[in-house]
Structure formats: structure tokens, C-alpha cells
C-alpha positions, 0 to 999 in steps of 0.5 A, a space after each residue: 712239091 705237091 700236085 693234087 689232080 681231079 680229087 673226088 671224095 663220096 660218102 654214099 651219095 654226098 659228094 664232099 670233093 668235086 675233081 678238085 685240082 691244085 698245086 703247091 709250090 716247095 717254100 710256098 705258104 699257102 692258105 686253104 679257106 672255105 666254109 664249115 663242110 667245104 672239104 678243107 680237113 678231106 682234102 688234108 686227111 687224104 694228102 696225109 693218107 688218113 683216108 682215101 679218095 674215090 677218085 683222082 691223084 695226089 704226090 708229094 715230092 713225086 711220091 703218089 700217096 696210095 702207091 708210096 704212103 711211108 715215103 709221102 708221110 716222111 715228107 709230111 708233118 700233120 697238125 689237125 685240128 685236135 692235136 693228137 696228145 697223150 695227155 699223161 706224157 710229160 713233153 719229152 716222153 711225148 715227143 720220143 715216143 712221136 720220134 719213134 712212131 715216125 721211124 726217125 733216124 739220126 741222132 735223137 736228142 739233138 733231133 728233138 732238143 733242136 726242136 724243142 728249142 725252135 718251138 720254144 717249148 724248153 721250159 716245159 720238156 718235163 711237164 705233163 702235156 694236161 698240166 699245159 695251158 691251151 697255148 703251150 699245147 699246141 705248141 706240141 702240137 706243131 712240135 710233133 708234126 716237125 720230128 722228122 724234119 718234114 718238107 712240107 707242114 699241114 696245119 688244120 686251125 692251128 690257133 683254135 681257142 687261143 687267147 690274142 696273145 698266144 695266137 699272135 705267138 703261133 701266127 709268129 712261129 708258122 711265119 718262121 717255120 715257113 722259112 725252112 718248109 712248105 706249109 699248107 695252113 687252114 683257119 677260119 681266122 681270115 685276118 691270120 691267112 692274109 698275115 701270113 700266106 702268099 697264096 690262097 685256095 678257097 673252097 666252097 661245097 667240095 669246089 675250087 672257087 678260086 686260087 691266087 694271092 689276097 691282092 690278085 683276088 681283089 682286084 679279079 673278083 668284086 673290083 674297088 671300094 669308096 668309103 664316103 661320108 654323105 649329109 642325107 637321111 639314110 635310106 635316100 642315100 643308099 637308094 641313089 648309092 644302090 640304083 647308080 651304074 656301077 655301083 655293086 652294092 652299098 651299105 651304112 658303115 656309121 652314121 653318115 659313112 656308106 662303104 661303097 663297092 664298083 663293079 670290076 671291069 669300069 671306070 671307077 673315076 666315072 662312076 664316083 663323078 656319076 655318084 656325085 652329080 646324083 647325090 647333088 641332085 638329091 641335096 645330099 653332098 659328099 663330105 668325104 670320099 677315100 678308097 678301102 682295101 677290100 679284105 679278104 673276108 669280103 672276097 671269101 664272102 663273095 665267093 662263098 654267097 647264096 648267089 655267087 653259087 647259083 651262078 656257077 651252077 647256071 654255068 656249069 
């Protein structure tokens, strides 16, 4: 549905997109995560054709977005971070103005009632968009990027400064649109990404640094994780966690429970029973020992660290 092939993007000498390359399949939700400045709204202004790149390509649909941009953009709906309202529009007059600028054609009311009904936004189609509370806002937002009935839905922080309530709604809502379209989806809400995304795409300083699903990441970048609750003065505990084989790093989580990360690749049965005999030693008995899904954030984390970075340039 969407391939991007060795996307460079300059500004003088800053390079913000480095040959960056992905593809999205159609009904796949995918989540695109990275740091402030990692590239993440470039990449999505220049799949939107907002900007251009210096180098590479990008098709939707089989579309190339410089060569066939009205075509890409009817395949395209675009919710940016600020989503682009005119605040003195009452919801309706917003929406048919958005169904005109987008060159819809069809029947327009039932297009936009449709809609209004899907987005749940009905109750409010006569009231001005700056009477809106933040919630309802965005849910024009996403409302304007459906006119049209696009294949494909980009999404830039779509639940930026809503309250709990009303991002559990939206998170609700992209979870049901992703049933009828493609959605490229970026938050720095990494708990929202691995709730509703099948795959992820991590950027980190305008580079690729991994492509695969939540689970897969875990299991590929950073290895298993062992809560245990240990009887011992702290810093004698987390020096024998630390200088123990296997073991990546160890950190006090509470009093007495250590949050214990392997080294993918070994054998973590031996290095638990390495850790046991170690720890005996020392007088310091395992109380309670439990393995922990190792979330998301840790892997963004780990690929986005000070050292995970100085080794891919050592073996760039």
C-alpha cells in the first residue's frame, strides 16, 4: 500500500531523513515512534506531499507522491499534530467546506452524516469548533482527514493533551477505523502504540533502527527480564546482579525488588541458577523471583540510548 524507498531529506547541512526505507501493508496499523527530531512528522509531511525530499521515492497505492500528488492525496487522510480548524465554523460548515477543498464527489450529506455518526460527533455538528472542549476537537480532526473515504489515515499525536478519559475514547475510535483502513499512527504515548498497533517503526537521528511487531522487538533486541526480591543491603545486591554473566543491567525497583534484564542469545535458566549461587554466597537469598514482559518503552529506550547509537556508527 505504501512503500518509501531511500528517503533523504536536507536542510542545508542538517540531515533530518537518512535513505530511510519501509513499507506499510493495506489494513495494517502500524506505529511510527522515535524522539523529539527523529524525523517522524518529515517523513509524514513528505508521504502527504506537504514537503518534499531531496532524495528517494514514495507511492501510495502505486501512486508516486511527486509525480501523481492529487491521486496520493485522495488515497490520504492527514491528521497533524495541530489539527488544522477553523475555529469560527460551526462542525458542519467545517466539514463541507473540508468535502469541498478535497474535491469529494457523491452524495455530500450522507458522505458527511455518515461520518459524523462513525466519529460520534453528531450532538455537536451546529456548534462552533472554539466552543469544543479538547476532546471533541480532535475528534474533527479525524473527522476531516475521513471526507473522502481515504484508504490510508496518518495520524501525528493524535491524543496530545487529552485528559485519560478522552484518550482511551480516541485510542477507542483509531482501534475501530483501523478495521476499514490503513493507519500510520505517531505518539509519544508508548503504552497507546503497543494497544493498538501491529507493527512498529522506530526512528532514531533520521534512522531506521528497527521495523517489527512489540513482541518480536523484545525478544530480538534486549533478551528476558526477572523481577527478584532479594534479603541484603542494596548496593552489595545490585553489585553481584551487575558483575554476574549474563546479566545486561539491574536496577532497585522498591525496596528489596531488583528488575533484572539477560543478555539475549544465553541460556537464561543458567544464569538465574548463577545468580542464585552468587547471591548465597554473599548471604543475600532470593525471596521471590518472576519473569516481566519487557515493554515497549524499554526497547524504545535501548534502541534510542547514547550507546546503542555509538555502536551503529562504530559499525556503520
Amino acid at each position: 500500500m505504501i512503500e518509501i524507498q531511500n528517503l533523504t531529506k536536507r536542510y542545508g547541512e542538517k540531515t533530518v531523513l537518512n535513505n530511510v526505507s519501509f513499507s506499510v501493508k493495506k489494513g495494517e496499523i502500524v506505529g511510527f515512534l522515535g524522539p523529539n527530531g527523529a524525523g517522524k512528522t518529515t517523513t509524514m509531511n513528505i508521504l502527504t506531499g506537504y514537503i518534499s525530499s531531496n532524495e528517494g521515492i514514495v507511492t501510495v497505492d502505486g501512486f508516486d507522491v511527486l509525480q501523481s500528488p492529487f491521486e496520493v492525496k485522495k488515497r490520504i487522510g492527514y491528521l497533524p499534530e495541530q489539527p488544522p480548524l477553523y475555529l469560527d465554523m460551526t462542525v458542519m460548515e467545517y466539514l463541507n467546506f473540508v468535502y469541498e477543498l478535497k474535491r469529494v464527489s457523491g452524495d455530500r450529506e450522507s458522505h458527511i452524516l455518515e461520518i459524523l455518526e462513525k466519529i460520534h460527533i453528531q450532538d455537536v455538528s451546529g456548534r462552533l469548533i472554539k466552543n469544543l472542549s479538547k476532546g471533541y476537537r480532535q475528534r474533527v480532526g479525524l473527522a476531516q482527514a475521513l471526507i473522502g473515504n481515504p484508504e490510508v489515515l496518518i495520524l501525528d499525536e493524535p491524543t496530545v493533551g487529552l485528559d485519560p478519559k478522552q484518550m482511551i475514547e480516541i485510542r477507542n475510535l483509531i482501534c475501530e477505523l483501523g478495521k476499514e483502513h490503513t493507519v500510520i499512527l505517531s505518539s509519544h504515548i508508548l503504552s497507546e502504540i503497543s494497544a493498538i498497533c501491529e507493527r512498529v517503526i522506530i526512528l532514531n537521528r533520521g534512522n531506521i533502527v528497527a521495523v517489527d511487531t512489540p513482541q518480536n522487538l523484545s525478544e530480538r533486541m534486549i533478551g528476558s527480564c526477572y523481577r527478584i526480591t532479594v534479603k541484603g543491603d542494596q548496593e552489595e545486591v545490585l553489585s553481584v546482579l551487575k558483575n554476574t554473566d549474563g546479566v545486561l543491567n539491574a536496577k532497585e525497583i522498591e525496596s528489596g525488588e531488583y528488575r533484572v534484564e539477560l543478555v539475549n542469545g544465553m541460556n537464561d535458566s543458567q544464569i538465574l541458577e548463577e545468580l542464585f549461587y552468587r547471591l548465597a554466597e554473599h548471604k543475600m537469598p532470593i525471596l521471590q523471583e518472576k519473569p516481566e514482559e519487557i515493554s515497549l518503552e524499554d526497547i524504545f529506550l535501548h534502541l534510542t540510548s547514547e550507546e546503542t547509537n555509538h555502536e551503529m556508527e562504530e559499525t556503520a
